[in-house]
C-alpha positions as a Markdown table, in Angstrom:
| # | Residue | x | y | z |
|---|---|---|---|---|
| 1 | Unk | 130.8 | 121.8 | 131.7 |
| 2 | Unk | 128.5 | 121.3 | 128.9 |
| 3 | Unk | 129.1 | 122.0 | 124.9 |
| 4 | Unk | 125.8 | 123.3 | 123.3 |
| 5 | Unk | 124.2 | 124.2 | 119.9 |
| 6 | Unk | 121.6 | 126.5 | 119.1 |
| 7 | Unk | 119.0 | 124.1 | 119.6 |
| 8 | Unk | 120.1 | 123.7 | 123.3 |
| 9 | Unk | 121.1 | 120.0 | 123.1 |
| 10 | Unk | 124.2 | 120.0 | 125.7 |
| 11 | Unk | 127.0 | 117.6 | 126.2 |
| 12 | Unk | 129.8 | 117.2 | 128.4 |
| 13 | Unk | 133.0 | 118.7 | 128.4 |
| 14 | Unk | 136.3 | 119.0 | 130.6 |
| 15 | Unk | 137.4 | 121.8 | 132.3 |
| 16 | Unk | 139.6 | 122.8 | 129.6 |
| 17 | Unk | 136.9 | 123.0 | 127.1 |
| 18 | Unk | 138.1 | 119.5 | 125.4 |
| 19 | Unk | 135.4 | 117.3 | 124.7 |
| 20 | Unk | 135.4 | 114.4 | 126.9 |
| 21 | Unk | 136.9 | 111.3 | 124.4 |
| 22 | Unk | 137.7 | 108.3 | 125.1 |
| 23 | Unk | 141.0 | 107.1 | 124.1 |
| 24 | Unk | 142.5 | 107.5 | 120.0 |
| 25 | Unk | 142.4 | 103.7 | 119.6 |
| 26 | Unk | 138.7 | 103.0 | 121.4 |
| 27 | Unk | 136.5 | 101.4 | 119.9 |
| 28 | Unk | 133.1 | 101.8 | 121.7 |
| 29 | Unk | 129.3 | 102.4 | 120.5 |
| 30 | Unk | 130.3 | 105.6 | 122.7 |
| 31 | Unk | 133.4 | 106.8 | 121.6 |
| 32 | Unk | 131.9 | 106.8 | 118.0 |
| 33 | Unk | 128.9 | 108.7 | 118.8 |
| 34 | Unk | 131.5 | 111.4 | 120.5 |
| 35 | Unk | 133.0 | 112.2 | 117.5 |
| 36 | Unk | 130.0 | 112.6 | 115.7 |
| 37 | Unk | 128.5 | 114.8 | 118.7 |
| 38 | Unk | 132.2 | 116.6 | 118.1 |
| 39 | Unk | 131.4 | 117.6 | 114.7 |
| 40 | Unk | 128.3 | 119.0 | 115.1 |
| 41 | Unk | 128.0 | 120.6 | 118.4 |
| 42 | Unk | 130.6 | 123.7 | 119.5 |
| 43 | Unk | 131.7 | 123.8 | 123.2 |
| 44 | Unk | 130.6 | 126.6 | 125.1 |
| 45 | Unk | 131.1 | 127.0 | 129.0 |
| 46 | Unk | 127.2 | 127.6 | 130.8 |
| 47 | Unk | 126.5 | 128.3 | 134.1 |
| 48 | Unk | 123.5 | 125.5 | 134.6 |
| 49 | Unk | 123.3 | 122.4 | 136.0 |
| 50 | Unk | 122.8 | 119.6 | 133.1 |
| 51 | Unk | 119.6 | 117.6 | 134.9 |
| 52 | Unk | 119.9 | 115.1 | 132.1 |
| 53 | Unk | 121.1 | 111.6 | 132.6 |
| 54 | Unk | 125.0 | 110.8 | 132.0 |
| 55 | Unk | 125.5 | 108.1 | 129.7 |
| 56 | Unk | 127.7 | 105.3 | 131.6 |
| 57 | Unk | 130.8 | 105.3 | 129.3 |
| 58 | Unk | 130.8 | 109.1 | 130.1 |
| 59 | Unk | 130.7 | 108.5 | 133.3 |
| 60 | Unk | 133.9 | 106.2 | 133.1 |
| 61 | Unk | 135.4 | 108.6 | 130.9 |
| 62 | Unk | 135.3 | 111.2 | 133.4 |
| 63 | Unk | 136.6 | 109.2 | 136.3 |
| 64 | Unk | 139.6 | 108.5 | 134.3 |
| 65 | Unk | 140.6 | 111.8 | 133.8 |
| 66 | Unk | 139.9 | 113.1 | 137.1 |
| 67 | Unk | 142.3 | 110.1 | 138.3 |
| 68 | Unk | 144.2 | 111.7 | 135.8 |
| 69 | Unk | 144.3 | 114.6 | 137.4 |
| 70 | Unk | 144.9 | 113.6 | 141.1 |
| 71 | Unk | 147.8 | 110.9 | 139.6 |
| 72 | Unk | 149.5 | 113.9 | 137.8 |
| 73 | Unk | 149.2 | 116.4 | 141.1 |
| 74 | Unk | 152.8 | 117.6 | 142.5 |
| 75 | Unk | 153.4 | 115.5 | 145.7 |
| 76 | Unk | 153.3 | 118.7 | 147.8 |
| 77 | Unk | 149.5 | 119.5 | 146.6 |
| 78 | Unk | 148.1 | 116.1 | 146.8 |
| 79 | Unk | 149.8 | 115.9 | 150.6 |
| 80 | Unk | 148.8 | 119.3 | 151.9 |
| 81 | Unk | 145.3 | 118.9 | 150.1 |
| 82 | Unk | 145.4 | 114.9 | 152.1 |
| 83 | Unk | 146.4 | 116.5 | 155.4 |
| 84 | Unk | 143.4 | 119.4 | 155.4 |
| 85 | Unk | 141.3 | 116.2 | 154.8 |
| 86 | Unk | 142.0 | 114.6 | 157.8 |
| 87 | Unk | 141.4 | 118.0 | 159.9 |
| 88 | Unk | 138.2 | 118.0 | 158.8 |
| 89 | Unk | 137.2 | 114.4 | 159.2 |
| 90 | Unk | 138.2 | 115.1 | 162.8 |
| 91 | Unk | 134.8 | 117.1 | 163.2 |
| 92 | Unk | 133.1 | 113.7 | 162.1 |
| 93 | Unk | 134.5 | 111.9 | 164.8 |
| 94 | Unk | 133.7 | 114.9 | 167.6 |
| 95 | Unk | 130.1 | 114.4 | 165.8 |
| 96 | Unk | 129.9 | 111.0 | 166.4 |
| 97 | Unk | 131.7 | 111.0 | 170.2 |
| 98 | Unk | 129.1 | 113.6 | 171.1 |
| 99 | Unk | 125.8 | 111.7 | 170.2 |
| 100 | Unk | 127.8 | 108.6 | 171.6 |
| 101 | Unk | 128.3 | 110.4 | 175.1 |
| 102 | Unk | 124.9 | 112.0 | 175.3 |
| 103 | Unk | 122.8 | 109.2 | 174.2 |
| 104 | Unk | 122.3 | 106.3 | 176.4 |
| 105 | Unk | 122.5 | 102.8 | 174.8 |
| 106 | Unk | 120.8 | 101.1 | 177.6 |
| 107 | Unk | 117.7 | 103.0 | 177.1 |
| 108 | Unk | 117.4 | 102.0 | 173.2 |
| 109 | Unk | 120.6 | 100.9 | 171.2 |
| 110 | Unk | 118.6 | 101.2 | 167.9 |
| 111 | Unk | 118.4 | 105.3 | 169.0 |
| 112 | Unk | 122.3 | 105.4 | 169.6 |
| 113 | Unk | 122.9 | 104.0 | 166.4 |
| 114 | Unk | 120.7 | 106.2 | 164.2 |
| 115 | Unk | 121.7 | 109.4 | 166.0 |
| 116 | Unk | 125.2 | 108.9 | 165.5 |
| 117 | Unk | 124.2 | 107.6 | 161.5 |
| 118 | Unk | 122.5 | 111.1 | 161.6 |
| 119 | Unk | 125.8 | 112.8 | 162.2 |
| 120 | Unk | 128.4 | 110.9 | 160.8 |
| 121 | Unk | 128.4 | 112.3 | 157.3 |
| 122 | Unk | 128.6 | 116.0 | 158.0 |
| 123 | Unk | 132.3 | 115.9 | 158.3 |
| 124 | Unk | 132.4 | 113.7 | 155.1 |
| 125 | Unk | 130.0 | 116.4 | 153.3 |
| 126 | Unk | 132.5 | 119.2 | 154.2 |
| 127 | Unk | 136.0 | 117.3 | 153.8 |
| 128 | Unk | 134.5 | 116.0 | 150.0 |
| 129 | Unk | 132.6 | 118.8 | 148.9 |
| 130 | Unk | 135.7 | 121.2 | 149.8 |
| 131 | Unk | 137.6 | 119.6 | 147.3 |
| 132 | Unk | 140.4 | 118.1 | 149.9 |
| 133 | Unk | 141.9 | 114.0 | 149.2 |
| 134 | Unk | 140.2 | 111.5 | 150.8 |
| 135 | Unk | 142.1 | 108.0 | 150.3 |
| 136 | Unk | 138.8 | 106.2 | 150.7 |
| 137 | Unk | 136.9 | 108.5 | 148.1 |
| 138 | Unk | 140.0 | 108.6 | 145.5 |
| 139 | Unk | 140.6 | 104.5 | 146.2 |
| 140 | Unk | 138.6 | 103.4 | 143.1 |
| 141 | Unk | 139.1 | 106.6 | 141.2 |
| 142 | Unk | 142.9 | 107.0 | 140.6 |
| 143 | Unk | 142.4 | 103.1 | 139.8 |
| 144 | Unk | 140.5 | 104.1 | 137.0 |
| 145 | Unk | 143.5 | 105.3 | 134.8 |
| 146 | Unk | 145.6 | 102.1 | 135.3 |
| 147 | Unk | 143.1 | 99.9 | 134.3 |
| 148 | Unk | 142.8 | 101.7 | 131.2 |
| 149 | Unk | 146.5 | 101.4 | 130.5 |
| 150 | Unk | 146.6 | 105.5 | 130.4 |
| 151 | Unk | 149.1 | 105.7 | 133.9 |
| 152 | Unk | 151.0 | 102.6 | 136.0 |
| 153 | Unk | 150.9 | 101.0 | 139.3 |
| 154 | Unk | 153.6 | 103.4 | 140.5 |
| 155 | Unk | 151.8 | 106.5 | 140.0 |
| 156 | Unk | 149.0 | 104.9 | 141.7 |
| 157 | Unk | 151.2 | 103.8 | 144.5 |
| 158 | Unk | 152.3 | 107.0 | 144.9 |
| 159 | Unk | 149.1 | 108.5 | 144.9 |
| 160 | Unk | 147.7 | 106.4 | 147.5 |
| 161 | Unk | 151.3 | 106.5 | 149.9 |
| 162 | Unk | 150.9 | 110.2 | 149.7 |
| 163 | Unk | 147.0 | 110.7 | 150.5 |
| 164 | Unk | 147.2 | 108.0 | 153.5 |
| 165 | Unk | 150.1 | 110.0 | 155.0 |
| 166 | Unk | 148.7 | 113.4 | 154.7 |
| 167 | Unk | 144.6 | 111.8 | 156.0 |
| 168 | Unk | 146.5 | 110.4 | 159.2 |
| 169 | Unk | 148.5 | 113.7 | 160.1 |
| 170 | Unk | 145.6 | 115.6 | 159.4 |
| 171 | Unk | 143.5 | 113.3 | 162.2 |
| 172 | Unk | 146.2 | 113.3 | 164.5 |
| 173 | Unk | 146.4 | 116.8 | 165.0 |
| 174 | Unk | 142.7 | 117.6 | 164.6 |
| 175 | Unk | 142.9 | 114.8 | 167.4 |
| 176 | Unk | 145.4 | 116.6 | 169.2 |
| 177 | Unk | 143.1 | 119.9 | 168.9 |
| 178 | Unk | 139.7 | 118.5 | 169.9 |
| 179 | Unk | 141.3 | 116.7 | 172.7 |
| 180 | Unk | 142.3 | 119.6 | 174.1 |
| 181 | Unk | 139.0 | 121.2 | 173.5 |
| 182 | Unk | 137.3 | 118.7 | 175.3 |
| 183 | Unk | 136.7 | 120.7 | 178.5 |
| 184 | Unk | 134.2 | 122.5 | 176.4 |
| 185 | Unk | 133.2 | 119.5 | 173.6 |
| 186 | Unk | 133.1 | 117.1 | 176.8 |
| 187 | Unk | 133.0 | 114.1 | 174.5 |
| 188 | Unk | 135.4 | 111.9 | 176.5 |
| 189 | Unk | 133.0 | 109.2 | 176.9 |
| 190 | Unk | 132.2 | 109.4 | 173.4 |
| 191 | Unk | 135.3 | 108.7 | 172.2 |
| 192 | Unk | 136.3 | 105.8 | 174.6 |
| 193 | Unk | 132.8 | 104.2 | 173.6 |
| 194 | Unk | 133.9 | 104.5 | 169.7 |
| 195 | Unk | 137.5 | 103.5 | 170.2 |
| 196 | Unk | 135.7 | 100.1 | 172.0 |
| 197 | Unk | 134.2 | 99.5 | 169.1 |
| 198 | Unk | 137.4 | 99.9 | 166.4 |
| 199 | Unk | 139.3 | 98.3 | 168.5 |
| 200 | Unk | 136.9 | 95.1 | 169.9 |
| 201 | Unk | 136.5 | 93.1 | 167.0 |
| 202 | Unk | 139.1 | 90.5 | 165.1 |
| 203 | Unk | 140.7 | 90.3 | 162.0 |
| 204 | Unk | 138.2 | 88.5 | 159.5 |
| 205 | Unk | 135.4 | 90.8 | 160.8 |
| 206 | Unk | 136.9 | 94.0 | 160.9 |
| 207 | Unk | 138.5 | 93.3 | 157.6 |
| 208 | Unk | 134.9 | 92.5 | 155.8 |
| 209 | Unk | 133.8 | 95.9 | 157.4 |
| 210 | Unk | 136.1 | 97.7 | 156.4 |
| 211 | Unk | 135.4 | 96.3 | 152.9 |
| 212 | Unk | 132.0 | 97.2 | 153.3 |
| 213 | Unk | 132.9 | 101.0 | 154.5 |
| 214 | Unk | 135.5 | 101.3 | 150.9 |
| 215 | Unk | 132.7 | 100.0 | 148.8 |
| 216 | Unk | 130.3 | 101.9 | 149.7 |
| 217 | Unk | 132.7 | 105.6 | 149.6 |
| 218 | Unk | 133.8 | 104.4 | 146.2 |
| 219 | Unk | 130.6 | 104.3 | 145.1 |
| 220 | Unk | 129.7 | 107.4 | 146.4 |
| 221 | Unk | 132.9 | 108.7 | 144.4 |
| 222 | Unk | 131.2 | 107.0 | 141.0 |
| 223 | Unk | 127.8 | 108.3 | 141.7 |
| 224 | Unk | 129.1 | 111.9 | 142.3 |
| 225 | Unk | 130.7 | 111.9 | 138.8 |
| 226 | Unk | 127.0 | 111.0 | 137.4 |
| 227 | Unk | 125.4 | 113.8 | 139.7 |
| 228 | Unk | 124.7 | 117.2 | 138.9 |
| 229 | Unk | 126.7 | 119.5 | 141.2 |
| 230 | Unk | 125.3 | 121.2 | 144.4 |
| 231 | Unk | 122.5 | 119.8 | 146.8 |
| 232 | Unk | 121.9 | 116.7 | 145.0 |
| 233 | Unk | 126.3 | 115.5 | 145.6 |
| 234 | Unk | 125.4 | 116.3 | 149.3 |
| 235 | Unk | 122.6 | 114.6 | 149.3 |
| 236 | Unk | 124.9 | 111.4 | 147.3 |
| 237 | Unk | 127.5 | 111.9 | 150.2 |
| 238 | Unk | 124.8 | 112.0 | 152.8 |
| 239 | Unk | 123.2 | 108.6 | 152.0 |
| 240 | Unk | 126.9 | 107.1 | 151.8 |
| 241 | Unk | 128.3 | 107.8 | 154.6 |
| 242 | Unk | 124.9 | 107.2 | 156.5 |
| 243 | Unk | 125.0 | 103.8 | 155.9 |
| 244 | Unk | 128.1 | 103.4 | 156.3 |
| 245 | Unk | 127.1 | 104.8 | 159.8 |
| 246 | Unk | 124.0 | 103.0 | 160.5 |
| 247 | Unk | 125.9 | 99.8 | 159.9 |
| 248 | Unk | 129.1 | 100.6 | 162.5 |
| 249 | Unk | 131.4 | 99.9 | 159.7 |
| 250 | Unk | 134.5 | 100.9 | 160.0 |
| 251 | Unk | 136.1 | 103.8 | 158.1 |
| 252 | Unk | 139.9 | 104.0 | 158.2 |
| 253 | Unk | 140.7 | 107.3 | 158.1 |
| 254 | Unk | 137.5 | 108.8 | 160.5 |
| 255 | Unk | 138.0 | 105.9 | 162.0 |
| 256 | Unk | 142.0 | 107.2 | 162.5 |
| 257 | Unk | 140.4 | 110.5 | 164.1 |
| 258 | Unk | 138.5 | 108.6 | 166.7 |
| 259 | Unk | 141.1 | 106.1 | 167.9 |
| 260 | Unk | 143.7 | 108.9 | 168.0 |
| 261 | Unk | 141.6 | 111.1 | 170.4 |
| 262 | Unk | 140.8 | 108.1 | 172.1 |
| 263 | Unk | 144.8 | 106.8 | 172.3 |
| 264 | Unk | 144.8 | 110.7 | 174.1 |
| 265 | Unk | 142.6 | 110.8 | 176.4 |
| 266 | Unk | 142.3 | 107.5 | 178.0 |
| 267 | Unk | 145.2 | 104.8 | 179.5 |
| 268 | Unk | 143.2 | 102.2 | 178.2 |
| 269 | Unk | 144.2 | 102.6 | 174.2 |
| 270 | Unk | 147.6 | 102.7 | 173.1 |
| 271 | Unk | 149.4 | 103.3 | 169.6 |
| 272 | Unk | 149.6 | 99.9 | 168.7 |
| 273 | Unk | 145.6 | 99.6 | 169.2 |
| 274 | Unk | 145.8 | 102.6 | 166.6 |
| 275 | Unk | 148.0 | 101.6 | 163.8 |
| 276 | Unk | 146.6 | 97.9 | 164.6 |
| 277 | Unk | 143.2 | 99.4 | 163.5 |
| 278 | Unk | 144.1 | 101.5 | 160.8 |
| 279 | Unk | 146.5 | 98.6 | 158.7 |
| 280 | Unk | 143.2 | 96.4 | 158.7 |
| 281 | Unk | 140.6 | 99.5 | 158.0 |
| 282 | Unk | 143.1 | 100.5 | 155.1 |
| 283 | Unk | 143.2 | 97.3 | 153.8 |
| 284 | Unk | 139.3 | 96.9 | 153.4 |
| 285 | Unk | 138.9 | 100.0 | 152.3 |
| 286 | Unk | 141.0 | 99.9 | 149.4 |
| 287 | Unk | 139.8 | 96.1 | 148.5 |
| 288 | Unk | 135.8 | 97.8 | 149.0 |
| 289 | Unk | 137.0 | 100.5 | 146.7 |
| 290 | Unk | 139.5 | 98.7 | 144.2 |
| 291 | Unk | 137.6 | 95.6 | 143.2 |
| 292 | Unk | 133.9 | 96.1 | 144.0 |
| 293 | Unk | 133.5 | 99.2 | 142.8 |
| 294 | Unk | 136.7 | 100.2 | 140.2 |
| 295 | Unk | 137.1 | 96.5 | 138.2 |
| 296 | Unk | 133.8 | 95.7 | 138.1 |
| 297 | Unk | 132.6 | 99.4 | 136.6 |
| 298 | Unk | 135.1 | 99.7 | 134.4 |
| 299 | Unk | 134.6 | 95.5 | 133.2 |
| 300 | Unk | 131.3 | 95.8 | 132.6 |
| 301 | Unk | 131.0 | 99.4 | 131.0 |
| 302 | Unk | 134.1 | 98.6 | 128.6 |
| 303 | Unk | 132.0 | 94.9 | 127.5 |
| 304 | Unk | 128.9 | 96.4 | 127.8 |
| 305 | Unk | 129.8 | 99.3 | 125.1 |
| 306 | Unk | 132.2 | 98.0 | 122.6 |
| 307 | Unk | 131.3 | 98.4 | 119.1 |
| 308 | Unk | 128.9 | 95.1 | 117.5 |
């Protein structure tokens, strides 16, 4: 939402019609031109999209208190909302077995790996844009608060404990369901081809992967908070999660979706190959997400903008 005078300057504001203010005790170049903004602007709720660049300490601002938000959910929203996110990340990973079975590698492995980049994100666009908890997207942005001393490690903890359960029921039954479906999805190849390639690789390289794959969906989360809402967010989720395609990195909880199909279908996975995977994906993911992209934007932002 935006506040806005008659002169049509605009400026952000929460949900609740509050300006968005840094803390009482801040002391930034930012937080003082907010209460200047404050006292001469009144907050009114338009229905337009703001095409005007976000100042960077707003930006911050506003990922706090949507981690905020997610920290202070009951546990019985935040795990419902996690497990409808996993049921729909299992239509990424029937995307991706699809291309997998119907393109041939042989022929040109550069093709292969752009069609599946192609379709990778469309389950990402849905499962984010619907509103459900991702653990890779909300990493970096529940991390936000606890950095800034406004919630603790526990709530945090909690947080992520409860959206990593509900992602990995969520893909196991969407795993369940597509499995059964496959008679008419006919991905089976697919999905033995994919679980080869989450399963193949060791420790120190999935690991820096899965780093990669947490960065990257972190910063997506960031840049989302900077974008104005609609197309252009699908287009910011699109460009994401293509990469993160394009590169074969690995994704813990699509990634969860694929090797649980695969587990399914095929004597040649097992549950241990599963939860094997998903410990290490996990684990990169939330260092990508927690230190690349959370510490280092709130570190530079908070030096960058305290008061000379």
């Amino acid at each position: 939402m935006n506040k806005k005078d008659q002169d049509g300057t605009s400026e952000i504001v929460t949900s609740s019609g509050e300006p968005l203010t840094s803390k009482p005790d801040s002391d930034t170049e930012r937080a003082h031109e907010r209460k200047k903004e404050d006292q001469d602007y009144v907050p009114v709720i338009i229905k337009r999209t703001d095409e005007s660049k976000v100042h960077p300490d707003d930006i911050l601002e506003r990922a706090i208190s949507e981690g905020i938000e997610q920290l202070k959910r009951p546990w019985a929203s935040l795990f419902l909302s996690a497990i409808a996110a996993g049921l729909i990340l299992g239509f990424a990973a029937m995307a991706v077995a699809v291309v997998a079975a119907a393109v041939d590698e042989s022929v040109n492995p550069l093709i292969e790996r752009l069609a599946i980049a192609f379709v990778y994100p469309l389950g990402f666009i849905i499962c984010i844009m619907s509103g459900t908890q991702l653990f890779t997207e909300h990493t970096a942005t529940a991390v936000y608060p606890v950095l800034d001393r406004r919630s603790n490690l526990l709530e945090l903890l909690r947080l992520w404990g409860l959206v990593i359960s509900g992602n990995l029921v969520g893909t196991f039954f969407s795993s369940w369901l597509i499995s059964s479906a496959d008679v008419i999805v006919a991905a089976n190849e697919g999905y033995i081809e994919v679980a080869y390639h989450l399963t193949h690789f060791g420790f120190p390289s999935l690991l820096i992967s899965a780093v990669l794959a947490g960065w990257l969906m972190a910063q997506g989360a960031w840049i989302l908070l900077a974008t104005p809402p609609q197309s252009s967010q699908i287009l910011c989720i699109y460009i994401v999660t293509f990469l993160i395609g394009v590169g074969g990195l690995h994704h813990s909880i699509a990634g969860s979706a694929e090797i649980f199909t695969a587990v399914m279908i095929s004597d040649s996975f097992s549950f241990y190959d599963a939860f094997h995977f998903i410990g290490i994906a996990l684990l990169g993911n939330l260092i990508g997400g927690s230190v690349f992209v959370a510490i280092l934007n709130y570190a530079h932002i908070k030096q960058t903008q305290q008061k000379k």
